[in-house]
C-alpha positions in Angstrom: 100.2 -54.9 20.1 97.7 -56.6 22.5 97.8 -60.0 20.9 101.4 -60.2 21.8 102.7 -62.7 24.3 102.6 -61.2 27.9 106.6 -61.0 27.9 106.9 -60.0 24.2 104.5 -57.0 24.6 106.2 -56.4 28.1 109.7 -55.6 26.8 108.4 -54.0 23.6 106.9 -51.5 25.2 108.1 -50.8 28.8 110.7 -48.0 27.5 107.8 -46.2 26.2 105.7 -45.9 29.4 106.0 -42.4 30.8 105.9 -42.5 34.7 101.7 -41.9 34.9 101.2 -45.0 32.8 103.9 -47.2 35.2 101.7 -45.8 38.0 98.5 -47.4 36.1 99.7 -50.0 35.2 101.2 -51.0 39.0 98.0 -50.3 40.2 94.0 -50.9 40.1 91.7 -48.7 38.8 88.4 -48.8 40.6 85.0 -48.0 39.0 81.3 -48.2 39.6 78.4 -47.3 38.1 74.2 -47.3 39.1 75.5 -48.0 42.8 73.1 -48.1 44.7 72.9 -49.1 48.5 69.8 -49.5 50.9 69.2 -49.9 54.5 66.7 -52.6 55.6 64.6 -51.4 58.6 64.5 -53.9 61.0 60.8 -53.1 62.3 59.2 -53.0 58.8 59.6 -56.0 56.8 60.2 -55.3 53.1 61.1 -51.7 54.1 64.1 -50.3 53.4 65.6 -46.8 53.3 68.4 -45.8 50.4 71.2 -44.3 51.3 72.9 -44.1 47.8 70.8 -43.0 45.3 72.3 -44.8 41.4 76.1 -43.0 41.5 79.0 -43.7 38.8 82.4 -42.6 39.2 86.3 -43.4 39.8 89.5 -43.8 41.4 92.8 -44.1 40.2 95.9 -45.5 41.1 98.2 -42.9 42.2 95.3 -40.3 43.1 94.3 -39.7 46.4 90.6 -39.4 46.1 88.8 -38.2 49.1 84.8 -38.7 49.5 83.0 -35.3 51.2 79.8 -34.5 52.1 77.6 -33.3 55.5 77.1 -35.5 58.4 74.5 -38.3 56.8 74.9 -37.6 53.4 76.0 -41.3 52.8 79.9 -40.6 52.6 80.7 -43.8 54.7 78.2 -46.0 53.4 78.9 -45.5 49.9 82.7 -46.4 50.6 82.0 -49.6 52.8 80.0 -50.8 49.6 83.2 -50.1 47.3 85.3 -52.2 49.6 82.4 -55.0 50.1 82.7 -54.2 53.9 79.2 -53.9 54.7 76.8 -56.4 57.0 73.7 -58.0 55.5 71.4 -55.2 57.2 72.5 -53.1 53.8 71.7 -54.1 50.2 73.6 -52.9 47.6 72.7 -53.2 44.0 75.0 -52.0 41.0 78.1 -52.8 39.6 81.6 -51.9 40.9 85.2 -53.3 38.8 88.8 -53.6 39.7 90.3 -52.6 36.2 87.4 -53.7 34.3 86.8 -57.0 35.9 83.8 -57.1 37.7 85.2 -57.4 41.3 83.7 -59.1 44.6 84.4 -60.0 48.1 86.6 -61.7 47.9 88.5 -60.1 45.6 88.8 -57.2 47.8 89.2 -59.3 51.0 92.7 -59.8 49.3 93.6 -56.6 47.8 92.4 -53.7 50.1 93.0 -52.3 53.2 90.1 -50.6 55.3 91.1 -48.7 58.6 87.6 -48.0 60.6 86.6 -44.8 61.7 86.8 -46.1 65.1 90.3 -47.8 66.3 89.3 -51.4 68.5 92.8 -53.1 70.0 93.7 -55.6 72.7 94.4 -52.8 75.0 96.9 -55.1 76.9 98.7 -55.6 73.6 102.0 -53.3 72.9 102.1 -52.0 69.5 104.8 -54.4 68.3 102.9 -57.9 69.4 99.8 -56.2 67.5 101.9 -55.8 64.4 102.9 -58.7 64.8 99.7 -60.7 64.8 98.2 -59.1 62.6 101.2 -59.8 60.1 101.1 -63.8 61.0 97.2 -63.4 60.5 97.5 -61.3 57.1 100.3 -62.2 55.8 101.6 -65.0 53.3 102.8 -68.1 55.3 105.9 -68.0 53.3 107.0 -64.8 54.5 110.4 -64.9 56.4 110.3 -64.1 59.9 113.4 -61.7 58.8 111.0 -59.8 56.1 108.0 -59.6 57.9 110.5 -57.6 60.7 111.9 -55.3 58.3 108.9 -54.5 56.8 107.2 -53.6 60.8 110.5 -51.7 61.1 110.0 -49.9 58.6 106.4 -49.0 58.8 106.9 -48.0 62.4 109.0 -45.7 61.2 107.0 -44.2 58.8 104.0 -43.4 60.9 106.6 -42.3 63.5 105.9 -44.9 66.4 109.2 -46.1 66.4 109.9 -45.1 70.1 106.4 -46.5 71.5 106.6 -49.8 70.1 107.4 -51.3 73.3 103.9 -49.4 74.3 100.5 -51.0 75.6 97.7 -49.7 72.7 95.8 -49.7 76.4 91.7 -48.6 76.3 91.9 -44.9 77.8 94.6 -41.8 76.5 94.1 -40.5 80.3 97.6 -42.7 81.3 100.9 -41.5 79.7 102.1 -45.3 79.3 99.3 -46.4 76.9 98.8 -44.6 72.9 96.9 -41.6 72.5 93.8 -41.1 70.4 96.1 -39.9 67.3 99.0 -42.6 67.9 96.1 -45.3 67.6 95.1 -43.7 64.6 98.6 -44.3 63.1 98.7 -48.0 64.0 95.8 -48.8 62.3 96.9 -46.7 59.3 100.2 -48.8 59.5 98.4 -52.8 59.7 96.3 -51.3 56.7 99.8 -51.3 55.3 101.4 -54.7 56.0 100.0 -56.1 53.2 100.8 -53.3 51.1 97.1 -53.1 49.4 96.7 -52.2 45.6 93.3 -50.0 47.3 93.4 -48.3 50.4 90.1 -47.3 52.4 89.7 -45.1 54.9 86.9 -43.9 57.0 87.4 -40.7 59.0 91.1 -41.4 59.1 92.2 -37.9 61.1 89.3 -38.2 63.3 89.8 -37.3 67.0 93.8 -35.6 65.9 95.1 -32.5 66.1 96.0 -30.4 63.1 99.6 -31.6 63.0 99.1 -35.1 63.1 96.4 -34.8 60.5 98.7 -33.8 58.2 101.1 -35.6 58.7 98.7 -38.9 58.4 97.1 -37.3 54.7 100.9 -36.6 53.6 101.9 -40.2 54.0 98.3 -41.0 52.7 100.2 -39.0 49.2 103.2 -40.7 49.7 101.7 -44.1 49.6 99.1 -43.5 46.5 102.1 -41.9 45.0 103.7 -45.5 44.7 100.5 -46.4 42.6 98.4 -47.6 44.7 94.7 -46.2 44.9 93.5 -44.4 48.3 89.7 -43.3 48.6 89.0 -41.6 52.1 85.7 -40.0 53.8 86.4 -36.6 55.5 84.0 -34.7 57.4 85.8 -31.2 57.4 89.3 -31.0 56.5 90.9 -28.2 56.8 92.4 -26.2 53.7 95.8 -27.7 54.0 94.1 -31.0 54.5 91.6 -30.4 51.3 94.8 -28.8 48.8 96.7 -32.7 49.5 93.5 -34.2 47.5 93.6 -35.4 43.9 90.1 -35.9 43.3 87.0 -34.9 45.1 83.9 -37.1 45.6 80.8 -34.3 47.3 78.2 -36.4 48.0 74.4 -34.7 48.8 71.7 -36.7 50.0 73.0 -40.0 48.8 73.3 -38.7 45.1 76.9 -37.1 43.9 76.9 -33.2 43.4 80.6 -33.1 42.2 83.6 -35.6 41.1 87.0 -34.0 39.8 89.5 -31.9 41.3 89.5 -29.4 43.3 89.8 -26.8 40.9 87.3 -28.2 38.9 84.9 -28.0 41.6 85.4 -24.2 42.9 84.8 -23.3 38.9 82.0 -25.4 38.4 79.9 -24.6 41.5 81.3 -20.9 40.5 79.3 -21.4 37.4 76.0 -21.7 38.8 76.4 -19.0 41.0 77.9 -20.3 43.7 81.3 -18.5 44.1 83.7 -19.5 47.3 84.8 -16.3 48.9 88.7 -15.6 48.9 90.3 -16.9 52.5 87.2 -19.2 52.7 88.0 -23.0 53.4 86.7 -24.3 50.2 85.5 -27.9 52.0 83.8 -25.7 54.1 81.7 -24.1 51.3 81.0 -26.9 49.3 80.1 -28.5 52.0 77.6 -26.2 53.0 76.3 -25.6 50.0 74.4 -28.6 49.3 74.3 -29.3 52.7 70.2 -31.3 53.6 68.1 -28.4 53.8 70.1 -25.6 52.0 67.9 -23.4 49.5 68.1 -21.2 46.6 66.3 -18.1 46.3 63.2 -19.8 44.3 63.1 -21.9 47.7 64.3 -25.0 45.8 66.6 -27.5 47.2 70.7 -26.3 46.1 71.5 -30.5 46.2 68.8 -31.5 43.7 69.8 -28.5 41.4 73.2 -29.4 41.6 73.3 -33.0 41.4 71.1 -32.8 38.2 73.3 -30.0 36.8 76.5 -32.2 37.9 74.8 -35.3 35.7 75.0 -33.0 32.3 78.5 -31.7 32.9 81.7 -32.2 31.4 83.5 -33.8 34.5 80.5 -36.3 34.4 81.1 -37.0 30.8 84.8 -38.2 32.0 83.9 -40.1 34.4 82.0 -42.1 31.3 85.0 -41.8 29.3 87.3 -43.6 32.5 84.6 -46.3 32.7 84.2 -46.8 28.9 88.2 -47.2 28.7 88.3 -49.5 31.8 85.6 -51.8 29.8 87.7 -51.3 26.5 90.9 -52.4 28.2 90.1 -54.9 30.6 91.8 -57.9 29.3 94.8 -56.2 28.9 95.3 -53.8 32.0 95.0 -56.9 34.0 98.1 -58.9 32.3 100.0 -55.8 32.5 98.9 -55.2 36.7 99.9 -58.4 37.2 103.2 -58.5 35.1 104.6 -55.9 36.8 103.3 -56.7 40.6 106.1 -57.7 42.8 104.9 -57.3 46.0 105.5 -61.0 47.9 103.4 -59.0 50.6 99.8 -59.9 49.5 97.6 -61.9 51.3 97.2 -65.5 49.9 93.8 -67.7 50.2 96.0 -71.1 51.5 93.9 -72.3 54.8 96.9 -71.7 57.6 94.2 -72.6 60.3 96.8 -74.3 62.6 99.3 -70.8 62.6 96.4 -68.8 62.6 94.8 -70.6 65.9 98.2 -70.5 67.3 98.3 -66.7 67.1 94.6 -66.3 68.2 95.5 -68.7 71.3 98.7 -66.2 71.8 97.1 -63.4 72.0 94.6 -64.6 74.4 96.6 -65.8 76.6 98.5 -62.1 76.7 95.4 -61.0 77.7 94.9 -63.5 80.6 98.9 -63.2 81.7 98.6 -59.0 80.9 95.8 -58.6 83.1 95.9 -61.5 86.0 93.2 -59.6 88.2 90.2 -61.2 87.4 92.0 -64.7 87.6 93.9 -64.6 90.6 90.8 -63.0 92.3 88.1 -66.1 91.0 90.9 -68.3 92.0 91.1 -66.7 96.0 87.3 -66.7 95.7 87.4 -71.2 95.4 89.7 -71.2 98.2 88.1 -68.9 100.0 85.0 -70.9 99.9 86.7 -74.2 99.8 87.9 -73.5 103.3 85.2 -72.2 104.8 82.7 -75.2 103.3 85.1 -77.4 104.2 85.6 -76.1 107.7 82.2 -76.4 108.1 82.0 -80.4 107.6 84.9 -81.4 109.1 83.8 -84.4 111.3 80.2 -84.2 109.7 81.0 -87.0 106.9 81.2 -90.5 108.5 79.4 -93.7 107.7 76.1 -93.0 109.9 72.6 -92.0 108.7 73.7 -88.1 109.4 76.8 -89.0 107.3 74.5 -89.7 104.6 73.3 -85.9 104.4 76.4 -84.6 105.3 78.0 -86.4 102.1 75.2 -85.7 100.2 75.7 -82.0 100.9 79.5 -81.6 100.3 78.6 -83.3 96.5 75.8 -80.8 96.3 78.6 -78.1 97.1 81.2 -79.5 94.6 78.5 -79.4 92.0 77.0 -76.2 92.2 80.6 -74.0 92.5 82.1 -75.4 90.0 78.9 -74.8 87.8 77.2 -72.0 88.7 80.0 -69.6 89.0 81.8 -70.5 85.7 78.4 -70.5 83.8 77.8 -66.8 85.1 81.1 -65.4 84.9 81.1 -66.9 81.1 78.1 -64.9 79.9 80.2 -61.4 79.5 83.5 -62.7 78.1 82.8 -63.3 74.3 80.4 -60.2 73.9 83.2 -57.8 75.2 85.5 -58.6 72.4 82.4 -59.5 70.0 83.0 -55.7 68.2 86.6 -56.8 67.5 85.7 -59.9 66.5 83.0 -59.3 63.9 85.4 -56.6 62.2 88.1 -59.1 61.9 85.7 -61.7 60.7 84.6 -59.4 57.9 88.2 -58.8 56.8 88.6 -61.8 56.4 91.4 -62.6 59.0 89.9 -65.9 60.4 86.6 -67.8 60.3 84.6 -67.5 63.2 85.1 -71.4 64.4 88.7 -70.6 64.5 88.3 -68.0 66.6 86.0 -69.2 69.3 88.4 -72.9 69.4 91.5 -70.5 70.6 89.0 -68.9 72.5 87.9 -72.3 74.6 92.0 -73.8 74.1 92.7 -70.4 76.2 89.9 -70.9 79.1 91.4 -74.4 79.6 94.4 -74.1 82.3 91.8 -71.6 84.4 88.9 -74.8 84.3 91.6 -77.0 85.4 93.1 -75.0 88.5 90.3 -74.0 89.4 88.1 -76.8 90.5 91.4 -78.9 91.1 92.0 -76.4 93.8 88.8 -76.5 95.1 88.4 -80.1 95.0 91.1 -80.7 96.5 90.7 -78.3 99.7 87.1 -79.1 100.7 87.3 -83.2 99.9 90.3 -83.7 102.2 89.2 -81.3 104.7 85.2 -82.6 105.0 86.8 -85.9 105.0 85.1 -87.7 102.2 85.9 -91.1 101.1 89.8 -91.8 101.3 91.1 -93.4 98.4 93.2 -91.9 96.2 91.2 -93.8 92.6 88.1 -92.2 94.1 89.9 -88.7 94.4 91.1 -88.9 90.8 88.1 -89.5 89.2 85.7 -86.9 91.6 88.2 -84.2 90.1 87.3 -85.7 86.5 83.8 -85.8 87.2 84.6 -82.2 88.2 86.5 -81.0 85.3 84.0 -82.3 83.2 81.1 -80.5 85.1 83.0 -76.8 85.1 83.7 -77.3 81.1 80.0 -78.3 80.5 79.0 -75.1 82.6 81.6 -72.7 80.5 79.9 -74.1 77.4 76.6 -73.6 78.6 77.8 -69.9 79.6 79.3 -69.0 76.3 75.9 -70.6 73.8 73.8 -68.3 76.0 76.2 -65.2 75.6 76.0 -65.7 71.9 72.1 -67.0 71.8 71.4 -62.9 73.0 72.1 -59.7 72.3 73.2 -58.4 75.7 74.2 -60.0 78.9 71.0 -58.6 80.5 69.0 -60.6 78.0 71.0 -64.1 78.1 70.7 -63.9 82.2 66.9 -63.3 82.0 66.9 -66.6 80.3 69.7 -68.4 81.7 68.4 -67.9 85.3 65.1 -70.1 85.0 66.8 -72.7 83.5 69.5 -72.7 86.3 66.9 -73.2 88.6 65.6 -76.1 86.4 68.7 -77.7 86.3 69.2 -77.1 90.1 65.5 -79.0 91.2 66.3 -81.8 89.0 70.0 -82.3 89.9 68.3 -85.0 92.4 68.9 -84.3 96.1 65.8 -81.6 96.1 63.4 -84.2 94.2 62.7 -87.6 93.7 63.7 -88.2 89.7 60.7 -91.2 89.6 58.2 -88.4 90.9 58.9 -85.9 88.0 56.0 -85.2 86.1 55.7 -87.1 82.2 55.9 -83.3 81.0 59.2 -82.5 82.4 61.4 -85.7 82.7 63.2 -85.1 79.6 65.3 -82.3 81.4 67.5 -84.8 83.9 68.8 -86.1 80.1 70.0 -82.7 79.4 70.9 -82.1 83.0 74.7 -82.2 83.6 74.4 -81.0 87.3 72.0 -84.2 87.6 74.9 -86.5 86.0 77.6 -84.7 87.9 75.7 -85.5 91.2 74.7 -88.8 90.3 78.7 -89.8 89.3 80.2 -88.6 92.6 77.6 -90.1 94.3 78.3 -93.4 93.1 82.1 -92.3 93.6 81.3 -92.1 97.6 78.4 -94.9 98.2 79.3 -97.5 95.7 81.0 -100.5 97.4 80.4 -99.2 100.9 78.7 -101.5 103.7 77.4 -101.4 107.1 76.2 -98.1 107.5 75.7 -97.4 111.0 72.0 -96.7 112.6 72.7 -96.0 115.8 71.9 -92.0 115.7 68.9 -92.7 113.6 65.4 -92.1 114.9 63.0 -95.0 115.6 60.2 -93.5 112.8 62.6 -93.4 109.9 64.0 -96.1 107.8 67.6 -97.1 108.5 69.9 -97.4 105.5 72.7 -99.7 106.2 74.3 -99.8 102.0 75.7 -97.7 100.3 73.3 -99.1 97.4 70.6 -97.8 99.2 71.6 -94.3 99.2 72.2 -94.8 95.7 68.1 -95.8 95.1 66.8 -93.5 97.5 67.7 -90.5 95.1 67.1 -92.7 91.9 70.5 -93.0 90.9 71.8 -96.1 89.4 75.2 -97.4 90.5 75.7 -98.7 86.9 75.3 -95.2 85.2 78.9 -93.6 85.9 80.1 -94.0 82.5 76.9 -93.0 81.0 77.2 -90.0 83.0 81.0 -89.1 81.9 79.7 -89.8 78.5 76.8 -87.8 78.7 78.6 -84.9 79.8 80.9 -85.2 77.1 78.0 -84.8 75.0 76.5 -81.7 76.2 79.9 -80.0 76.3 79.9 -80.6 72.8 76.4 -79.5 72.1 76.6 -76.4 73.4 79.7 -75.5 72.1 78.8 -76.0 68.6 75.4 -74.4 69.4 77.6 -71.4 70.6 79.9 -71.1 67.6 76.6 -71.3 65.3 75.0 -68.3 67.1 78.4 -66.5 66.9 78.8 -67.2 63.3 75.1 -65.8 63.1 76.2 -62.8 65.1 79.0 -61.8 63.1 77.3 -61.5 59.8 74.3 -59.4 61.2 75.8 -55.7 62.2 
């Protein structure tokens, strides 16, 4: 029958399928066998600890199949290496198939969904812009706008959010217009869903909910494996209305597995070896407990050895064989079928829609920015703020004298410093608040990491242009420095350019270190570095062999030297009338020029230079981040 043409053995033999093999075929049967999975300790090289100790077994499509086990026994870890969600500080050794075929990945990028035990959102994000995203950044590009609504529609629906969609997800429960704990829950449960996955994992899922919502979140769990798709789940205690809604049982004790089957199976088989579940008695609870890390029989032997080696002779083990024998056996032809008979226009393709997918990281950005204007509007007071006040300060200060020459000299020293100091600080938190959110989605496979840090940047941009525009403008026209308009234009290049290089700076030393504490510790020195060779503090010809490589890396020194040359090139007849008798008198503005070692011929050099380090640091940035993302 098998050697059939797909569409000949199709119609020949879909009035024979009873409704458990349409369920099978529809769906993907995952097995895995001498799975294995070690962490690597960071402090010992070569050392590593295993956390899943050679384990086979199954899930099928249309069961729901729900992994137990005590606190550490391995539950979660054994379930991120089924869905190839885990980091690089775990190995995992063994072999796990998708319907016989040997699967990977990538494979599983595009045909599971994994909801985390714990829920991370854009808390200024209502629940509808969030489905939203995440369908443009999941979904197939050819998906109509039209579809894509019915289908949120009708998931918001089904986890009953329907009447909070126009809801912030918000960061805290304590505020009755943002999602509680449980409501949260149910989101992520429904963007596992937008794609529709053929395998569903879920860690913890009716963690931090009360009884009601629990259920209600394991019945649609049913619901949806019912439509033959397969849905594996760690639990830490279900209750017993929870535990009767399970197919299948996976106990898991110490990292090895003690029991796989129903629940029936398991009460009589732990029954057989003397361990009988008292009547009333949760029976989670008491299988649970009994091969709980520590538990011991009455010879003082460990109850989750005895078991697990008992389990390894028994009949249910000798079915989990014959379901992996059969998924070897049939390979070839459960995948034509699975795919004969898969409709779903839902699934996630592998075409590169960078520019739609920047657009929506851009978007969502920017909700945050326009959702929470606080800590914009307040950096943007803070440049007026000081704008006026510096400015205040040097009204009638800047003229063409020999004090002019320090009071000039000092307003550029201002300019440069704000507009680089203050952005470079403020930078250092940003990307390591949403770093948690952006290494899950990373791993999913949502966007590559380059993508994400360019919306990131595109979104910063209007803020570095206001800002020292602003800032600019107030102080130059209130100390009074030079008065030509071509002059004006390109100081505020000269200062876009210098906050920009400053951000980028800011964000490669936020990504370089682990914590903002750490990437200040270092950023700091070489602040001050920068500072003493920006040229006003030091002669650049006196700098030590040793040390003048820095003014070529030193964007506050080409910042100063650029609007210096912006305010003393050209100028003549400086007056010396106020100047004392012992000092030199410097009559041209060429002379101010070579008195701090700048060159009136370098003003392009510097733009260009500038240009250069932006870019350095940036990629420098996006390479740590990358790095960051695939370490946990």
């Amino acid at each position: 029958m098998y050697v059939l043409k797909e569409n000949q053995w199709f119609s020949k033999t879909q009035a024979h399928l009873t409704e458990e093999d349409t369920v099978c075929l529809r769906g993907v049967t995952l097995t895995w066998r001498d799975l294995s999975v070690y962490a690597m300790d960071r402090g010992r090289k070569n050392m590593c600890k295993q956390l899943i100790n050679n384990v086979k077994g199954a899930a099928k499509p249309g069961d729901l199949t729900a992994i137990i086990g005590a606190s550490g026994a391995g539950k979660s870890s054994l379930m991120a290496a089924l869905a190839f969600r885990t980091g690089p500080e775990l190995l995992i050794h063994g072999d796990i198939r998708a319907n016989g075929t040997p699967a990977d990945s990538s494979y599983m990028m595009h045909n599971s969904g994994y909801m985390h035990q714990e829920d991370i959102f854009v808390a200024t994000m209502t629940v509808i812009e969030h489905l939203w995203f995440m369908a443009r950044m999941k979904l197939d590009g050819r998906v109509q706008v039209l579809d894509i609504r019915r289908k949120i529609d009708s998931l918001l629906r089904d986890v009953g959010l329907t009447s909070r969609r126009d809801v912030r997800i918000g960061s805290s429960d304590t505020d009755d217009k943002v999602l509680s704990g449980g409501e949260k829950k149910r989101l992520s449960f429904a963007t596992e869903l937008l794609t529709d996955p053929k395998i569903l994992f879920l860690d913890e899922p009716t963690t931090g909910q009360d009884s009601h919502s629990a259920n209600c979140l394991i019945s649609q769990l049913k619901s949806f494996a019912a439509k033959g798709r397969t849905v594996l789940c760690t639990i830490h205690q279900p209750s017993s209305t929870i535990f009767s809604w399970f197919d299948r049982i996976i106990l898991i004790a110490e990292g090895r597995v003690a029991f796989a089957g129903g629940i029936d199976q398991a009460v009589e088989f732990f029954a057989s070896q003397g361990y009988e579940c008292p009547r009333k008695y949760n029976p989670a609870d008491f299988l649970i407990a009994i091969v709980a890390t520590g538990s011991k029989n009455e010879n003082g032997e460990e109850i989750a050895h005895e078991i697990c080696d008992v389990f390894s002779t028994s009949k249910a083990y000798n079915e989990i064989d014959r379901i992996l024998e059969t998924q070897m056996q049939s390979m070839h032809s459960v995948n034509s079928r699975s795919e004969l008979l898969s409709d779903d226009k839902f699934i996630t393709r592998k075409e590169a829609r960078y520019c739609s997918r920047l657009y929506w990281l851009i978007y969502r950005h920017f909700l945050q920015v326009l959702r929470d204007p606080s800590v914009q509007i307040i950096r943007i007071l803070q440049k007026v703020s000081v704008a006026t006040i510096a400015g205040l300060c040097f009204v009638g200060a800047v003229n063409f004298d020999q004090l002019g020459i320090q009071a000039t000299q000092g307003v550029i020293f201002i300019l440069v410093s704000e507009n680089a100091f203050f952005p470079m600080y403020a930078t250092l938190s940003l990307i390591p608040q949403e770093l948690p959110l952006l290494r899950r989605e990373y791993r999913a496979g949502m966007y590559p990491v380059y993508l994400y840090y360019a919306a990131r940047i595109l979104s910063l941009i209007p803020g570095l242009i206001i800002e020292p525009l602003l800032f600019a403008t107030i102080i130059y026209w209130l100390a009074g420095l030079r008065d030509n308009v071509e002059t004006f234009g390109f100081t505020l290049l000269v200062l876009l350019l210098t906050i920009n290089v400053s951000t980028a700076c800011g964000c490669f030393f936020s990504t370089a270190f682990e914590s903002v504490p750490l990437a200040m510790a270092y950023l700091i020195p070489f602040d001050y570095i920068l500072m003493i060779t920006m040229g006003p503090f030091l002669k650049l010809g006196s700098l030590p062999l040793y040390i003048q490589w820095i003014k070529y890396i030193s964007w506050l020194l080409h910042s100063s030297e650029a609007l210096s040359i912006l305010q003393w090139n050209g100028v003549h007849n400086i007056s010396c009338e106020t100047t004392d008798p012992e000092l030199p008198c410097i009559t041209e503005g060429i002379d101010v020029l070579h008195r701090y070692d700048f060159d009136e011929t370098n003003f392009w050099m510097d733009m260009l230079s500038m240009i250069v380090i932006y870019l350095v640091f940036h990629i420098l940035a996006c390479v740590c981040l990358w790095n960051r993302c695939r370490c946990k």
